[in-house]
C-alpha positions as CSV (number, residue, x, y, z in Angstrom):
1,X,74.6,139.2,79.8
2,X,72.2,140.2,82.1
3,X,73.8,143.5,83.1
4,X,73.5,146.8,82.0
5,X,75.8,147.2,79.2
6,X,76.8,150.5,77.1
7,X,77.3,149.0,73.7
8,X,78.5,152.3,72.2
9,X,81.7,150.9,71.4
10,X,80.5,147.4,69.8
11,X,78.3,149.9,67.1
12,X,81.1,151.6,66.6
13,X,83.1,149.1,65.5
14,X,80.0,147.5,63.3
15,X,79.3,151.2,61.8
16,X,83.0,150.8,60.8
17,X,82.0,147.8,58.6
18,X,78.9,149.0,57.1
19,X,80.6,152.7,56.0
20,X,84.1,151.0,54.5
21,X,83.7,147.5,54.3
22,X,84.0,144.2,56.3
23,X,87.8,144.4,55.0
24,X,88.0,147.8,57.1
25,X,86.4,145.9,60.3
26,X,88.7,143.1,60.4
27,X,91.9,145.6,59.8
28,X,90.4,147.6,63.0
29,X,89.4,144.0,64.7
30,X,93.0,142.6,64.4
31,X,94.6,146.5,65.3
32,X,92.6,146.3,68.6
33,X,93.0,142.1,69.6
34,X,95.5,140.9,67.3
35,X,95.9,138.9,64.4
36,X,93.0,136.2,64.0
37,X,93.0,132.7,62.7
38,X,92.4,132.5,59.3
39,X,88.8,131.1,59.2
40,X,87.5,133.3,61.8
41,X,89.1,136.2,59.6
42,X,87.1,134.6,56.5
43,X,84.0,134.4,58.9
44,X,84.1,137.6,60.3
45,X,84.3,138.8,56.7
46,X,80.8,137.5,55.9
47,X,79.5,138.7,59.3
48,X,75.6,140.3,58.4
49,X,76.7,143.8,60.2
50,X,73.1,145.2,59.5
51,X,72.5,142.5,62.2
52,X,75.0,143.2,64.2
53,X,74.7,146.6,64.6
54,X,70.9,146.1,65.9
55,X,72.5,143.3,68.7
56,X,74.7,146.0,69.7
57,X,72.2,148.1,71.4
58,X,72.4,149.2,75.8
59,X,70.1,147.2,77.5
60,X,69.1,147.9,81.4
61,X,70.1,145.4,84.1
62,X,67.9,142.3,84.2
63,X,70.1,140.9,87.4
64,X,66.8,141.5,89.6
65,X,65.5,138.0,87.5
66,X,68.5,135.9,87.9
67,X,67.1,134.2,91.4
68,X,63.9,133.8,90.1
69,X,64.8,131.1,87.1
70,X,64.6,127.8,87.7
71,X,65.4,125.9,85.0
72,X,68.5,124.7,84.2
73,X,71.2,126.8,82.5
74,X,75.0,126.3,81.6
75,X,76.9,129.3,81.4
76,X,80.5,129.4,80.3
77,X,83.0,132.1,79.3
78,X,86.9,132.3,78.4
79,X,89.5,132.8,81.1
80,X,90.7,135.7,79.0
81,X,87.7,137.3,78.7
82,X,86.9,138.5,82.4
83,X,84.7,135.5,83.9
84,X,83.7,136.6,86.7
85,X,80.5,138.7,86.0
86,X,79.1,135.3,83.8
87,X,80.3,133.3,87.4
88,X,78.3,135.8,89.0
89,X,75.2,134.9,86.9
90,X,75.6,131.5,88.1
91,X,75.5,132.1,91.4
92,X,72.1,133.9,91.1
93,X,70.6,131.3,88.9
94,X,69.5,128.1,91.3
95,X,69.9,125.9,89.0
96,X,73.3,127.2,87.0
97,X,76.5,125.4,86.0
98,X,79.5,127.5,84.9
99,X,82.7,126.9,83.7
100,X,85.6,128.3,81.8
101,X,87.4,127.9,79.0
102,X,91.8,128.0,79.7
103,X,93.5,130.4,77.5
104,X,90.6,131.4,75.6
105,X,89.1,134.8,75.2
106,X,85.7,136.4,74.5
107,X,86.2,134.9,70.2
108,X,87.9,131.5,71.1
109,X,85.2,130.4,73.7
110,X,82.5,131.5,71.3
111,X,84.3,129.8,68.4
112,X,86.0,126.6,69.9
113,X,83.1,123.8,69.8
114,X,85.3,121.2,70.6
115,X,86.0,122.1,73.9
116,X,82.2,123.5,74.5
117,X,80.4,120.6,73.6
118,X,81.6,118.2,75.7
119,X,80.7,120.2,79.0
120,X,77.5,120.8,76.7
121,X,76.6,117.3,76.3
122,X,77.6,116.2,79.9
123,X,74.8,119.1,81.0
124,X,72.1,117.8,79.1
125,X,72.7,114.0,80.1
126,X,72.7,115.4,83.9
127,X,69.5,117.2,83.1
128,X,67.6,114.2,81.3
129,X,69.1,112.2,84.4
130,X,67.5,114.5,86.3
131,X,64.1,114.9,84.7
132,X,63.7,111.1,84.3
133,X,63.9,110.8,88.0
134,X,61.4,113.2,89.2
């Protein structure tokens, strides 16, 4: 995201993995958001947390950019997972498509290919449409 984001309590929930154990991270994960799917419990298991943990860092707003890109972007989030500030985006990007994802949070949308590659695929065709007619 493009906002200003204080990411104190993402580390803090890494930290937890890389002082007791990926075990201890999902037990805190699942506490916080509920039980998870058995393969994304097996993925987030093998997570690289040293990675994570540098990710998780505040950044400053880069919102002031937004109008000035041009190309084409496809922005989506889950309808669980407060939308509106990636809608937002959109609307400052020219060229932006944005959609959501029904029932899904912040893990599902991220996680569900099925239902993101087919807006994904219809974005690109628009945008090779596109190109090959200019």
């Amino acid at each position: 995201m493009p906002y200003a984001r204080d990411a104190s309590g993402q580390r803090e929930f890494v930290r937890v993995a890389l002082e007791k154990g990926p075990a201890a991270f999902v037990a805190m994960w699942e506490e916080e958001f509920g039980v998870l799917p058995p393969a994304l419990r097996e993925r987030m298991l093998g997570y690289d947390y040293e990675t994570l943990l540098v990710a998780a860092q505040d950044h400053e707003s880069l919102e002031a950019v937004l109008p000035t890109m041009t190309m084409p972007c496809l922005l989506f989030a889950g309808e669980l997972d407060e939308p509106e500030p990636v809608e937002e985006c959109a609307r400052l990007i020219a060229n932006a498509t944005f959609f959501t994802l029904p029932g899904l949070d912040h893990g599902g949308a991220i996680t569900r290919s099925d239902l993101v590659l087919p807006h994904v695929k219809r974005f690109l065709a628009a945008v090779d449409q596109h190109a090959g007619a200019v």
